[in-house]
C-alpha positions as CSV (number, residue, x, y, z in Angstrom):
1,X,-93.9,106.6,-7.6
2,X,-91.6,103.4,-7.0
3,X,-90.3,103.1,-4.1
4,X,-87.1,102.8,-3.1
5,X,-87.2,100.1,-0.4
6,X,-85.5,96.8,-1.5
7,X,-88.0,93.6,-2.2
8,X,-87.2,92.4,1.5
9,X,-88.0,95.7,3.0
10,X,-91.7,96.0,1.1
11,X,-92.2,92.2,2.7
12,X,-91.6,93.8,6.4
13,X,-94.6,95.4,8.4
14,X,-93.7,98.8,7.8
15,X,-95.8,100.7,5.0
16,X,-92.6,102.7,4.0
17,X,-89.4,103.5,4.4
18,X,-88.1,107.6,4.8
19,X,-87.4,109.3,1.5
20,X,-83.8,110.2,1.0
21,X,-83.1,113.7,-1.1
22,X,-80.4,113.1,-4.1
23,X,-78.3,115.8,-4.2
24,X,-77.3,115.2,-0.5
25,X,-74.6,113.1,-1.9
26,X,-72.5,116.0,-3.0
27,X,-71.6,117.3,0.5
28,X,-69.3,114.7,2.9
29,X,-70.9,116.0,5.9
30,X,-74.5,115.0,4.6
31,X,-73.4,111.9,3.8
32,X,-72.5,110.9,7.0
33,X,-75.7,111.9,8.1
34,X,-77.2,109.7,5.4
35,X,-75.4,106.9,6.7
36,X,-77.2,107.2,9.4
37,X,-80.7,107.9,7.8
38,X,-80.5,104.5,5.9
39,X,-79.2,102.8,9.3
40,X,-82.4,103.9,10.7
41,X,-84.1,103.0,7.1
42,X,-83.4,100.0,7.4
43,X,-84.4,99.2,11.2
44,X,-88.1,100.8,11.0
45,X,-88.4,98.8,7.2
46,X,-87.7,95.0,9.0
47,X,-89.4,93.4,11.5
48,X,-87.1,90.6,11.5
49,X,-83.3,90.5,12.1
50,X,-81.9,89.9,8.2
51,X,-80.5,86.7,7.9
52,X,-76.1,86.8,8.2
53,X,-75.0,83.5,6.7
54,X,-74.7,83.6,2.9
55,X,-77.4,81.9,1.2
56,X,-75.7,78.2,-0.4
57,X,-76.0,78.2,-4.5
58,X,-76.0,74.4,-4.4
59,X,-79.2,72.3,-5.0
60,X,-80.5,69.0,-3.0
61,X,-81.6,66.6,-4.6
62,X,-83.8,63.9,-2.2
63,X,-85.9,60.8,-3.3
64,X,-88.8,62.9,-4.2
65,X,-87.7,66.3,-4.8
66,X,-85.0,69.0,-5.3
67,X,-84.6,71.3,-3.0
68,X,-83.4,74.6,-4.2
69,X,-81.5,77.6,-1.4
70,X,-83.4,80.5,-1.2
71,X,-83.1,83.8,0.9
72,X,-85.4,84.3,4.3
73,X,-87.4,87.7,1.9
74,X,-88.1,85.3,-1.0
75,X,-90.6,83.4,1.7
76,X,-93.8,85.1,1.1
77,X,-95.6,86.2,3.8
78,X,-92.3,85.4,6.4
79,X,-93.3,88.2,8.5
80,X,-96.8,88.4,9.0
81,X,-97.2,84.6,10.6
82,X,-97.6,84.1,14.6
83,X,-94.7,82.0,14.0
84,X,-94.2,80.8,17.9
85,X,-97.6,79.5,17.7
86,X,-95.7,76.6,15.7
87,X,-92.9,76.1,18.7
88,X,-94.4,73.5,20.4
89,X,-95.2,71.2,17.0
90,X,-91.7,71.8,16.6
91,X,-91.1,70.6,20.3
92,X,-92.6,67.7,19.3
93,X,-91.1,66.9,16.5
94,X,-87.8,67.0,18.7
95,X,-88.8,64.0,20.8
96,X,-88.3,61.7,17.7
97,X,-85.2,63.4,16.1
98,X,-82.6,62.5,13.4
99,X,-79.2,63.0,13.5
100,X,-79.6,66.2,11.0
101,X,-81.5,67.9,14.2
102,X,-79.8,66.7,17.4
103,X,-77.6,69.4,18.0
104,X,-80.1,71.9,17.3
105,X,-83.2,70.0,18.8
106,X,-81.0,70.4,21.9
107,X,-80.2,73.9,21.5
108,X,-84.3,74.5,20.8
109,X,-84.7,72.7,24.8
110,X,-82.6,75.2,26.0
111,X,-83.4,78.6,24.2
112,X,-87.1,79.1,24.3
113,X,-87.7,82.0,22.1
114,X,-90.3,84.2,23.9
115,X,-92.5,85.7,20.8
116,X,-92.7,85.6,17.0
117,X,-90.0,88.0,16.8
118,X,-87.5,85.7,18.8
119,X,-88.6,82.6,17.0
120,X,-88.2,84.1,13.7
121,X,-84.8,85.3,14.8
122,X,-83.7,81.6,16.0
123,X,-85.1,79.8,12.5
124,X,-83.1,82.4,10.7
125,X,-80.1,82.2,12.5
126,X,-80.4,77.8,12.9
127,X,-82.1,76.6,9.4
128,X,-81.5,78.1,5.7
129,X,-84.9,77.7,3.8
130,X,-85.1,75.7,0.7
131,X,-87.7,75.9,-2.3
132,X,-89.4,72.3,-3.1
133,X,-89.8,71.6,-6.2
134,X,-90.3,68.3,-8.3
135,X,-87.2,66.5,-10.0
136,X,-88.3,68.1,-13.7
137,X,-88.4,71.1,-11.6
138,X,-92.2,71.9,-10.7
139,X,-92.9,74.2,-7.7
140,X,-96.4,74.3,-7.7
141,X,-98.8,71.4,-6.0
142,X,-101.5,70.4,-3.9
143,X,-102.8,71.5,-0.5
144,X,-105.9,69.2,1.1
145,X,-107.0,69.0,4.8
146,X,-107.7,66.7,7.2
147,X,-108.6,66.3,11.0
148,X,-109.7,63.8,13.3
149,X,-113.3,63.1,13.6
150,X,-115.7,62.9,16.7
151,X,-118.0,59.8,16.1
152,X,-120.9,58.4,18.5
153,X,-120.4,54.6,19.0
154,X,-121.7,51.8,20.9
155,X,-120.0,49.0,22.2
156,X,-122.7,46.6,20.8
157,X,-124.5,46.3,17.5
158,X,-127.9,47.3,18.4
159,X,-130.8,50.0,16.3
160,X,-129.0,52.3,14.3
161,X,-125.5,50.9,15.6
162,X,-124.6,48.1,13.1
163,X,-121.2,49.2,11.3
164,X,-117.8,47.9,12.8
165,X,-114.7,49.8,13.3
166,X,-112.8,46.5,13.3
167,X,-108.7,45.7,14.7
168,X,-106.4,43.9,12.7
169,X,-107.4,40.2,12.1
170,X,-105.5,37.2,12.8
171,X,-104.2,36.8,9.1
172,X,-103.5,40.4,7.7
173,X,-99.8,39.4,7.7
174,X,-100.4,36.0,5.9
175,X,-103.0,37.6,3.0
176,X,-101.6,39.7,0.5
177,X,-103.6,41.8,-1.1
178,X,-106.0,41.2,1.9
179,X,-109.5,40.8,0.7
180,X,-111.0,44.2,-0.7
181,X,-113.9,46.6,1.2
182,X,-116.5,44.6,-0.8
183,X,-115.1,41.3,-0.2
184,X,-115.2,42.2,3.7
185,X,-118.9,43.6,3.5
186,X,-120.1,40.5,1.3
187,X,-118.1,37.4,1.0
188,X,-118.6,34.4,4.2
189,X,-115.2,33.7,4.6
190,X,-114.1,37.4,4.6
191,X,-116.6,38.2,7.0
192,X,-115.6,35.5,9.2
193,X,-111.7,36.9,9.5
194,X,-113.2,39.9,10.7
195,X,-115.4,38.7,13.7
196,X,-114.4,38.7,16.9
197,X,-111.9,41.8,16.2
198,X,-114.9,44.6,16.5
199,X,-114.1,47.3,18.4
200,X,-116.8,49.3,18.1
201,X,-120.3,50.6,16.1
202,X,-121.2,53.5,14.4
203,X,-124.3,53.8,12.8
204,X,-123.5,56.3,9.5
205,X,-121.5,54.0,7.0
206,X,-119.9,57.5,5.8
207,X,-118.7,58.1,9.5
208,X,-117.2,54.7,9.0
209,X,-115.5,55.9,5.9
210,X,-114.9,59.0,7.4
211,X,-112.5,57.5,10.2
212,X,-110.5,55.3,7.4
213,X,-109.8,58.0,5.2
214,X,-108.4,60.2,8.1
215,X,-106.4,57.0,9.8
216,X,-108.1,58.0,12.9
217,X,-110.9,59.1,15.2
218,X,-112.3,59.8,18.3
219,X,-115.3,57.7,19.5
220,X,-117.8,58.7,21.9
221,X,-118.6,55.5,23.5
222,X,-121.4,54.1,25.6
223,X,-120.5,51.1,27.1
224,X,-122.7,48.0,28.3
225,X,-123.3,49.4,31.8
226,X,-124.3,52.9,30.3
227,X,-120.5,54.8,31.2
228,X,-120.0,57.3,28.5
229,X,-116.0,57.7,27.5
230,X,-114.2,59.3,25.0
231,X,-111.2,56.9,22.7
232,X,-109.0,57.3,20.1
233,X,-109.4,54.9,17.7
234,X,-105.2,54.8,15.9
235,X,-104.3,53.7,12.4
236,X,-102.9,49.9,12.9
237,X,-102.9,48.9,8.8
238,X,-104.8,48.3,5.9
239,X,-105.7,45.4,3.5
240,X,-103.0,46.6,0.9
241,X,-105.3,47.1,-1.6
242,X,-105.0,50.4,-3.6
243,X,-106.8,53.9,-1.9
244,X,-109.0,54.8,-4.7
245,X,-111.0,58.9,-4.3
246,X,-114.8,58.4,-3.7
247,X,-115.1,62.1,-4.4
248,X,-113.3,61.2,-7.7
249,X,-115.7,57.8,-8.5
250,X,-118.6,60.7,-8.6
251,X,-117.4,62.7,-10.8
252,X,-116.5,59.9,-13.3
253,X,-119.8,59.3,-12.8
254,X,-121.4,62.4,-13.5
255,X,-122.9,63.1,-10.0
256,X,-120.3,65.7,-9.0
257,X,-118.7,68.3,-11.3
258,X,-115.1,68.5,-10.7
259,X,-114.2,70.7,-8.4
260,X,-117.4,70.3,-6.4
261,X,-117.0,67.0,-4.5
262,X,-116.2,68.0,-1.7
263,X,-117.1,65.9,1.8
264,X,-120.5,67.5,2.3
265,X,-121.1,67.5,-1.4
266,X,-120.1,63.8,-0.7
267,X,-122.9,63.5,2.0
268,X,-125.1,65.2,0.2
269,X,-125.3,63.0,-2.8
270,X,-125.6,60.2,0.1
271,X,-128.6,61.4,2.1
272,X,-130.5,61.6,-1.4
273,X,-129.0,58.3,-3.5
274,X,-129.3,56.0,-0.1
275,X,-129.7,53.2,-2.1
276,X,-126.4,53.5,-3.6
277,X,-124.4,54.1,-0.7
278,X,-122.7,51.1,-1.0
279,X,-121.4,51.3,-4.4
280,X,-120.0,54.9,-3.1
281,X,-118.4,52.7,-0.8
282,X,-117.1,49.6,-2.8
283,X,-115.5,52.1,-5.1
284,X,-112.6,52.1,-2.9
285,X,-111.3,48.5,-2.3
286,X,-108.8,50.0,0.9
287,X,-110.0,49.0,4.3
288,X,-108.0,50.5,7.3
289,X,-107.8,48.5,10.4
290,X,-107.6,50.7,14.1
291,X,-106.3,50.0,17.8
292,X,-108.0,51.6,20.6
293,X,-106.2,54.1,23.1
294,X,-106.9,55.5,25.5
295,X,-107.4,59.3,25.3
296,X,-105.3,60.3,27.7
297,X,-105.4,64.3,27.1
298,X,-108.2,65.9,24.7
299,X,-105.9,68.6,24.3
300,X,-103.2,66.6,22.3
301,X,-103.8,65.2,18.8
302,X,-103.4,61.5,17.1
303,X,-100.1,60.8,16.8
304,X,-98.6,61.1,12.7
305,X,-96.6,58.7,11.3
306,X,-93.4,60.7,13.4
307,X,-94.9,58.9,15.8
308,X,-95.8,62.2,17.7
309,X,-99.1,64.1,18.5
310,X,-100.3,66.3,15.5
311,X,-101.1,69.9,16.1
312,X,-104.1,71.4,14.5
313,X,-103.1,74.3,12.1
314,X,-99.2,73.3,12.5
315,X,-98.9,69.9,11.6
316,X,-99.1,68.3,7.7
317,X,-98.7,65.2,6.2
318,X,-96.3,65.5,2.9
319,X,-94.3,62.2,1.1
320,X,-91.7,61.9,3.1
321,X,-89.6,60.7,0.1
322,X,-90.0,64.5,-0.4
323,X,-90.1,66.0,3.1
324,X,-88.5,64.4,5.8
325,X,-90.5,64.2,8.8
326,X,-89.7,66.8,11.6
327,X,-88.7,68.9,9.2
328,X,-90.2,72.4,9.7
329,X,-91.7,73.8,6.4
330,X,-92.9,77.3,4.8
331,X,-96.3,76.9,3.1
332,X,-98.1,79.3,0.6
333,X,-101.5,78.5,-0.2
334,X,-105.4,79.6,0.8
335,X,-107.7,79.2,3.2
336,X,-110.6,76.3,1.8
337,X,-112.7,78.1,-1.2
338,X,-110.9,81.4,-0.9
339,X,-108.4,83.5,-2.4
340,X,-107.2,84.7,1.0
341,X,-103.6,83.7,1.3
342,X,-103.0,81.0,4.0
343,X,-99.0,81.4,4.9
344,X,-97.2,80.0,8.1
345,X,-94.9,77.7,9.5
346,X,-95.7,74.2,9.9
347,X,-94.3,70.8,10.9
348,X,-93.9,67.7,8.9
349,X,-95.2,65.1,10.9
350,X,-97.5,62.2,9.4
351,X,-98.4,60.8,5.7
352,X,-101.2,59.1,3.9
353,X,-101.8,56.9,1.1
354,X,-102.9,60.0,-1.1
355,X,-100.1,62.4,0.4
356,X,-97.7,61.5,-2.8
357,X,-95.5,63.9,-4.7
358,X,-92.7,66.9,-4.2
359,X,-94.9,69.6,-3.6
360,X,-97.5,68.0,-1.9
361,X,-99.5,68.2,2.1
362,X,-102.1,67.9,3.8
363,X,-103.2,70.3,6.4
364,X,-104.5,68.6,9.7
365,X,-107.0,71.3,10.7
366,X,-107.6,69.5,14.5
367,X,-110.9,67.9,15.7
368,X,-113.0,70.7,17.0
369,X,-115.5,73.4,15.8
370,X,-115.5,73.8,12.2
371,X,-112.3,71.5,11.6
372,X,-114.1,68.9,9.8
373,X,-115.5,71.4,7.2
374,X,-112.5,73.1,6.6
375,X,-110.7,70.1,6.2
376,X,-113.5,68.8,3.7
377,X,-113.4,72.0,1.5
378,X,-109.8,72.5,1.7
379,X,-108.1,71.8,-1.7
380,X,-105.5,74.6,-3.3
381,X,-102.7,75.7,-4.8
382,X,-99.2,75.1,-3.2
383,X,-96.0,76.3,-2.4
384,X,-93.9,75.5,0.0
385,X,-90.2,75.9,1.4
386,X,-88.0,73.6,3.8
387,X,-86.2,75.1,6.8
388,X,-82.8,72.9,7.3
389,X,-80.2,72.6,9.7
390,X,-77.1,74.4,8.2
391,X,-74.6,72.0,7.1
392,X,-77.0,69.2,7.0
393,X,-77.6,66.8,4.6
């Protein structure tokens, strides 16, 4: 039998809404009693209050990507997310705010919703969602993960200690393109810009990688004396040269199957090909370049390119010639090698190098238990919405 809830209603958490008799139509005092049957209908079959504003018919256009008005139902999934578990990315997110989200920024300080229901009610009474699509009008992408590794160090080279983590040198500013990863490994004069800016040892070269292809890390040092402590190595540039996919130099090569290379496919292939490690390496000329910080609180993430700490499961990296950082977003996708739906509300926050395109993100899975596995195996299909400020441009 269909059923005679609207689309929006069938999204809500009810499993149905009450049957209404047709003939009770004909007879005026029924039908005031039906008024009052759909009244209640329509209560028990939403969770959320329905959005009042009338969605806009008028299309953005941004650097990257069109944005096209939708209504709150046509977000798949809207309902069943712990939404408020996103509130304090989005709190976040406020401390480095444009002019589009001052007023409401402000307004977000004040309110505090309580629950999911609350926040949903403040997003849909603040923000009118948008589809992304591309310019030719494409509105399926890309999800991929990331997260920020935990790496043993040592202060000094020593046994299995021997590969840098290296700060800026003196003339990154002066050298464009800077001198490539096998340049820096092999070459005297390359060597020589790096020394004396070490910050750091790791002993796995694909730990080393590791930490440059997520723009940050956490090191577990041991210092000279023997003290133990616990930095954040942060992103502080590269040797413009071009980010080229190890995972993709295997496949082009035969030793993965698409699909397949995945970070422990990667080290995998490593433990048994050791003697080709470094061309694995060498087949992507970028080099990133780190400060130390202090790590202040475990409980907070690196900071994105916002310039604010990441929050694991709520914060992505998208092109911001797409996505505007700050900007809260709806994504549809799946958990890593699964078909189960992965839906929730997430905050624009950082970038990367292979972050590029309308309907693209990353999703920065945090640094703990099973993060860096999930993150290594996450790679799926992608929708994804923009909540805006009403009014704004």
């Amino acid at each position: 039998m269909k059923s005679t809830c609207p689309t929006h209603f069938r999204q809500s958490t009810m499993n149905s809404c009450p049957a209404i008799a047709p003939n009770t139509l004909a007879h005026g005092h029924i039908a005031r009693w039906l008024v009052v049957v759909i009244v209640g209908a329509l209560a028990a079959c939403s969770s959320t209050p329905l959005q009042q504003s009338t969605t806009p018919t008028d299309s953005v256009t941004r650097e990257g990507a069109r944005w096209v008005p939708v209504a709150w139902q046509d977000l798949p999934g809207w309902n069943t997310d712990t939404a408020h578990a996103a509130w304090p990315a989005l709190l976040q997110s406020c401390q480095r705010s444009t002019p589009s989200w001052t007023t409401l920024c402000a307004n977000a300080q004040r309110e505090q919703p309580a629950n999911d229901a609350e926040m949903r009610s403040w997003l849909m009474r603040h923000l009118q969602p948008y589809r992304v699509e591309s310019l030719d009008g494409g509105a399926a992408g890309l999800m991929t993960g990331y997260f920020e590794p935990l790496v043993d160090a040592r202060r000094r080279p020593g046994g299995q200690y021997r590969v840098a983590r290296h700060a800026p040198p003196a003339d990154l500013a002066t050298r464009h393109p800077y001198w490539t990863r096998e340049q820096l490994q092999t070459l005297p004069q390359a060597q020589a810009s790096l020394r004396g800016h070490e910050i750091a040892y790791v002993a796995d070269p694909l730990d080393a990688l590791l930490l440059q292809i997520q723009g940050s890390g956490r090191l577990r040092v041991i210092e000279p004396d023997g003290r133990v402590r616990t930095i954040r190595l942060a992103y502080a540039g590269n040797n413009d040269q071009p980010y080229r996919s190890v995972g993709r130099w295997l496949i082009e090569k035969d030793e993965l199957q698409a699909g397949q290379a995945t970070w422990p496919a990667i080290r995998d292939w490593a433990q048994h090909n050791p003697g080709r490690i470094d061309e694995l390496l060498w087949a992507n000329p970028r080099y990133v370049f780190f400060r130390e910080e202090p790590l202040l609180d475990p409980a907070l993430g690196p900071r994105g390119a916002q310039g604010v700490p990441l929050t694991p499961t709520r914060s992505i990296a998208v092109d911001p010639k797409s996505v505007p950082y700050g900007t809260p977003v709806w994504i549809d996708t799946n958990e890593p090698l699964s078909n189960a739906p992965l839906r929730r509300l997430v905050l624009a926050q950082d970038t990367g190098s292979a972050i590029v395109g309308a309907v693209r993100a990353d999703y920065f899975w945090g640094w703990d238990g099973d993060a860096a596995e999930q993150a290594g195996r996450m790679r799926q299909p992608l929708r994804m919405w923009v909540l805006w400020p009403r009014g704004a441009r």
